[in-house]
C-alpha positions in Angstrom: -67.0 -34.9 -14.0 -67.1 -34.3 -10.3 -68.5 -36.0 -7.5 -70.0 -34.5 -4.3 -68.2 -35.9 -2.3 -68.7 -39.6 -0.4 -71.7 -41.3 -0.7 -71.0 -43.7 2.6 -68.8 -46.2 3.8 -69.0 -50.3 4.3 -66.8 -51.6 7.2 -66.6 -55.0 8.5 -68.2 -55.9 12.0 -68.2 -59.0 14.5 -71.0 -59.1 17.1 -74.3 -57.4 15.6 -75.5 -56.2 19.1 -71.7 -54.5 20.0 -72.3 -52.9 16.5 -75.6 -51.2 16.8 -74.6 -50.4 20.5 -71.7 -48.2 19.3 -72.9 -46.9 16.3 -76.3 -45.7 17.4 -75.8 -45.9 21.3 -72.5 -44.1 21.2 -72.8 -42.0 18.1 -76.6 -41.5 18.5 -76.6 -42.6 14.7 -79.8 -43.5 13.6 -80.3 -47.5 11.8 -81.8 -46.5 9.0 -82.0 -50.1 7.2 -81.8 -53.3 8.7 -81.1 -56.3 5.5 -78.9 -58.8 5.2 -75.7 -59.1 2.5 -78.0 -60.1 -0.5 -74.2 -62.4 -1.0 -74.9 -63.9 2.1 -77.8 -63.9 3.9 -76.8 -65.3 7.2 -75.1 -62.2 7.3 -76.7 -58.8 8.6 -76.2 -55.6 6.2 -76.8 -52.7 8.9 -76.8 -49.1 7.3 -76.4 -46.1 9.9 -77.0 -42.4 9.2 -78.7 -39.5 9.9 -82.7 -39.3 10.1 -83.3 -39.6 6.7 -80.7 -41.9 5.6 -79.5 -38.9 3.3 -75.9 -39.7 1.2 -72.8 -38.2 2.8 -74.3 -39.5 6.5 -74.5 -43.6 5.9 -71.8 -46.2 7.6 -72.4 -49.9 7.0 -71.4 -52.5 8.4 -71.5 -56.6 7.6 -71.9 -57.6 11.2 -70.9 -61.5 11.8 -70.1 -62.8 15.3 -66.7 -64.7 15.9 -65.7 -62.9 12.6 -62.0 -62.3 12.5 -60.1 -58.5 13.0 -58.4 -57.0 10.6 -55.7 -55.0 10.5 -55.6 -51.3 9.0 -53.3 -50.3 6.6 -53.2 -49.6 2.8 -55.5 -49.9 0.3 -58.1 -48.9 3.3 -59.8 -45.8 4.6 -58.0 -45.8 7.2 -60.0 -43.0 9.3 -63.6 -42.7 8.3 -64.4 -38.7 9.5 -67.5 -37.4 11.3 -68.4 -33.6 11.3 -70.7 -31.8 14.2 -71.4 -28.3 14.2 -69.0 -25.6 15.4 -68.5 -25.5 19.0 -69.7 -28.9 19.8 -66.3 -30.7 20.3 -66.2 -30.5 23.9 -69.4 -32.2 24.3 -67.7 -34.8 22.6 -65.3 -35.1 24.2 -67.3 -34.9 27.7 -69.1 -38.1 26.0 -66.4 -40.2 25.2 -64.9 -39.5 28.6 -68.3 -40.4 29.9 -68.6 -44.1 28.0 -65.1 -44.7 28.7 -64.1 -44.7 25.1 -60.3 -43.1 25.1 -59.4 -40.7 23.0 -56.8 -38.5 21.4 -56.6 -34.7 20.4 -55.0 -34.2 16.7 -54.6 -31.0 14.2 -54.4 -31.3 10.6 -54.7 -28.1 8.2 -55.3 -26.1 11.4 -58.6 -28.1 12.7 -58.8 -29.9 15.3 -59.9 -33.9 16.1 -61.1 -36.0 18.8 -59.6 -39.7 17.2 -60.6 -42.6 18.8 -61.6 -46.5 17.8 -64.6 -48.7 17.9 -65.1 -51.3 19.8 -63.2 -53.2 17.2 -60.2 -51.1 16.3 -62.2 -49.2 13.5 -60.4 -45.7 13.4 -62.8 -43.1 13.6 -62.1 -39.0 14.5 -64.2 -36.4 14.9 -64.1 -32.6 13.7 -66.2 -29.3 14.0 -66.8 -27.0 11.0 -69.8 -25.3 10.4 -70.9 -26.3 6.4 -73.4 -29.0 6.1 -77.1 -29.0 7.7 -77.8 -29.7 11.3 -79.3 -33.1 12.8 -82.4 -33.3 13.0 -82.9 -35.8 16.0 -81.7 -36.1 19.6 -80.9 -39.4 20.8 -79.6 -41.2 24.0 -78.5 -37.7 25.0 -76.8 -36.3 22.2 -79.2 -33.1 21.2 -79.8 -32.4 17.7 -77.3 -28.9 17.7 -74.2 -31.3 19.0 -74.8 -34.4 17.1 -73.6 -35.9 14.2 -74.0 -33.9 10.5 -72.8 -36.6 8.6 -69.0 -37.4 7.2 -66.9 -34.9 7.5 -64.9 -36.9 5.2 -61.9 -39.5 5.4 -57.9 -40.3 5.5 -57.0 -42.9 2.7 -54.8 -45.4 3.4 -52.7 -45.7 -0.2 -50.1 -48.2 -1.2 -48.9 -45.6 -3.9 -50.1 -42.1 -2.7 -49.2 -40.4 -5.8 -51.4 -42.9 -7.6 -54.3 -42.4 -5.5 -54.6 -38.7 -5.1 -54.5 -38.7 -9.0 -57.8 -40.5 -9.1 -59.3 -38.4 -6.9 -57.7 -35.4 -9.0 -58.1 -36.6 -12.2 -61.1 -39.6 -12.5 -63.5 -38.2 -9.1 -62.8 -34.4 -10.2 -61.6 -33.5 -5.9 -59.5 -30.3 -6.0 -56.3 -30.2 -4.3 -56.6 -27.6 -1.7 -52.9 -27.9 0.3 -50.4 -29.8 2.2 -50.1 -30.1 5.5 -46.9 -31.6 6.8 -47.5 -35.3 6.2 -50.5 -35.0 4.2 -52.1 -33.7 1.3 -56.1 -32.8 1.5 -58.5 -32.9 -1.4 -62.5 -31.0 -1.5 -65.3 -32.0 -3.4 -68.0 -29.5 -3.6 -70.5 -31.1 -1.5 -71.4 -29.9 2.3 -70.4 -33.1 3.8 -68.6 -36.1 3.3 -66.2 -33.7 1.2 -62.7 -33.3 2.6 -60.4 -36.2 1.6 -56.8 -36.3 3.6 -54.1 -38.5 2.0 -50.8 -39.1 4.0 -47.8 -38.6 1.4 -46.2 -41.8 2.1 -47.1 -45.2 1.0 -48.6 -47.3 3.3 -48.1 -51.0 3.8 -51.2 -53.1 2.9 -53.6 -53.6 5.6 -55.8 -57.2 5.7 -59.4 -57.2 5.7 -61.7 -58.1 9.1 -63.8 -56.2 11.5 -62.6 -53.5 12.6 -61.3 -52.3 8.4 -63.5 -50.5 6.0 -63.8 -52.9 2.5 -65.0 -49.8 0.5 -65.5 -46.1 0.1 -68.4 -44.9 -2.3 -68.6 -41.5 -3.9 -71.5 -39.9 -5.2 -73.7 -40.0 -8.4 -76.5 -37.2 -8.3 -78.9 -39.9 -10.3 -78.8 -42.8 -12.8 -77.9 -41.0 -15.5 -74.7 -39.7 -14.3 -74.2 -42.8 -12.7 -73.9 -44.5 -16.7 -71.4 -41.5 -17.0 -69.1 -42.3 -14.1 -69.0 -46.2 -15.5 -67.7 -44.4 -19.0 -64.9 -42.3 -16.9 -63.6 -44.6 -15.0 -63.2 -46.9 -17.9 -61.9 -44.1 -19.9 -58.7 -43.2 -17.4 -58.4 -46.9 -17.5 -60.0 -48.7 -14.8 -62.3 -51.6 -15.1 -65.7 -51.1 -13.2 -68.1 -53.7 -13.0 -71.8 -53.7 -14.4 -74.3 -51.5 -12.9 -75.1 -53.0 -10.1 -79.6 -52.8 -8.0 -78.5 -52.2 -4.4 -81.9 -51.6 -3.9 -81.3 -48.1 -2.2 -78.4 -47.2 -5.2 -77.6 -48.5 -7.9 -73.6 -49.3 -7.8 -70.0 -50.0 -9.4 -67.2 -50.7 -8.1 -63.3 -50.4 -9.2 -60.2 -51.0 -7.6 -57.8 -48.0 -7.5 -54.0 -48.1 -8.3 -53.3 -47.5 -4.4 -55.6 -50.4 -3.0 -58.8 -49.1 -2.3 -62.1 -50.4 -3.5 -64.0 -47.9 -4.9 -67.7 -47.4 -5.7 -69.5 -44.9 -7.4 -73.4 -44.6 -5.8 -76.6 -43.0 -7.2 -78.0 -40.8 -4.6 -81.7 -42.1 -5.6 -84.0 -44.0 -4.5 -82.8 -44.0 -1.4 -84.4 -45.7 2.3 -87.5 -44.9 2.4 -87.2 -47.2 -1.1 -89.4 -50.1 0.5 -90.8 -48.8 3.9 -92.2 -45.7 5.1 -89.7 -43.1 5.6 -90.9 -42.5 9.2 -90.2 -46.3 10.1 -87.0 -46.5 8.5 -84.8 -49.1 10.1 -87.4 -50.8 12.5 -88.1 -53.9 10.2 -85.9 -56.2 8.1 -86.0 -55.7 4.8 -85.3 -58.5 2.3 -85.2 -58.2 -1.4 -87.9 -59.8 -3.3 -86.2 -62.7 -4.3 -85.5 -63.6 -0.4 -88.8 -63.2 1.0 -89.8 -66.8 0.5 -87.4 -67.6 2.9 -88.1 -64.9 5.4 -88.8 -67.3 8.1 -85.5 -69.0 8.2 -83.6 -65.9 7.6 -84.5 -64.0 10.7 -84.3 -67.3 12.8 -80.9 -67.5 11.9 -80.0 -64.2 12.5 -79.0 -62.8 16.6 -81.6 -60.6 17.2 -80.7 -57.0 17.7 -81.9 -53.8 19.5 -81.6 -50.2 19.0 -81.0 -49.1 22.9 -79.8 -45.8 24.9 -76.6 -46.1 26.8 -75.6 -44.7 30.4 -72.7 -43.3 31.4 -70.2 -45.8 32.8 -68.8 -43.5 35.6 
């Protein structure tokens, strides 16, 4: 079996506001779906992508104010990956300096990337390569032909490298495609979200917090495959939980022998799920079960804003 490639990352967040700022006022990401963590529903659940909400684009976050940091280290993604098209680094960079977000300039297996934090220490970078369809919306001043594609991919933090890299080898179906230095890199065959960097050595266990991703998913094409992936990972000897309704995927989720919590996605049904694919992201959206309880829900909850942000200088 092989997966496409990532299907999107969960991080941990603090204030919701400072969230949706940097995600869709820096990035020009687009909030695709606004819920809460059906585990806790005091907590927001904010899902950021590309127009459409498509797999390979989505970041999540579980935003909660006064919420402790983290720290980065194994058993983490430790860089989550972003891809624009060819040729658009330097506006990036032109827009970081702008924001005052500080950067740093990086090669690895002869590309270059603009590395730089969130406003909680999440590690983030950004490359150019020209696979993968192009934006389709401008925002806050990013046009469509420099913005965002989707992932690019991501550097996994392992506490046993060799372990991890065989799961992605041997249980996701990634190819090994060389080393570089301190790292070995791995390519699924999707467009985006497909190019998965592993540094050699072990790393020492990082803590969970905002500013640390809890989980990485990967890709099922549909539910089906999905029952599939549960089999494989229990056949190279993981133990996956139950399928479980996301409400946009269905999900499982296993621990690998290096740390990291994996999850395996379905790429159906997808946003536009339970609101209009053209007003994605605008409402909150609550399960079934929660909607009794709607009012008190959204009055606990800080009220947030998608907004456009100015240059600082």
């Amino acid at each position: 079996m092989q997966t496409a490639g990532i299907h999107h990352i969960t991080a941990f967040a603090g204030d919701p506001q400072q969230n949706v700022d940097f995600y869709a006022g820096v990035l020009g990401l687009k909030l695709v779906k606004k819920t809460i963590n059906f585990d806790a529903p005091e907590v927001y659940h904010l899902y950021f992508g590309d127009k459409d909400g498509n797999p390979g684009t989505i970041i999540t976050f579980f935003p909660s104010r006064g919420a402790r940091r983290g720290e980065v280290g194994g058993g983490q993604v430790g860089i989550t990956t972003y891809v624009v098209p060819t040729g658009a680094l330097s506006f990036w960079e032109d827009r970081l300096t702008q924001l005052e977000i500080s950067f740093n300039k990086v090669s690895r297996f002869s590309e270059d990337f603009l590395q730089f934090t969130d406003h909680e220490g999440l590690r983030l970078e950004i490359v150019e390569r020209e696979e993968g369809p192009l934006s389709q919306r401008s925002f806050g001043g990013i046009p469509a032909d420099k913005a965002i594609k989707g992932f690019g991919g991501a550097v996994l933090f392992s506490t046993k490298a060799a372990k991890t890299m065989d799961v992605l080898v041997n249980t996701l179906g990634l190819k090994k495609v060389g080393e570089d230095g301190e790292y070995a890199r791995f390519q699924a065959f999707g467009e985006i979200g497909n190019i998965i960097d592993v540094p050699l050595n072990n790393i020492p266990m990082g803590t969970g917090g905002a500013g640390t991703v809890h989980h990485i998913a990967w890709r099922a094409k549909d539910f089906e495959e999905h029952k599939e992936w549960q089999q494989e990972a229990v056949k190279n000897g993981f133990h996956p939980t139950q399928i479980i309704d996301r409400q946009y995927f269905n999900a499982i989720y296993f621990r690998e022998n290096g740390g990291i919590l994996f999850e395996i996605a379905t790429d159906p049904p997808g946003f536009a799920n339970d609101e209009p694919a053209d007003k994605l992201g605008e409402k909150l959206m609550l399960p079934s079960w929660y909607e009794p309880h709607r009012a008190a829900i959204e009055a606990n909850l800080l009220p947030i804003e998608v907004r456009e942000l100015k240059a600082k200088s």
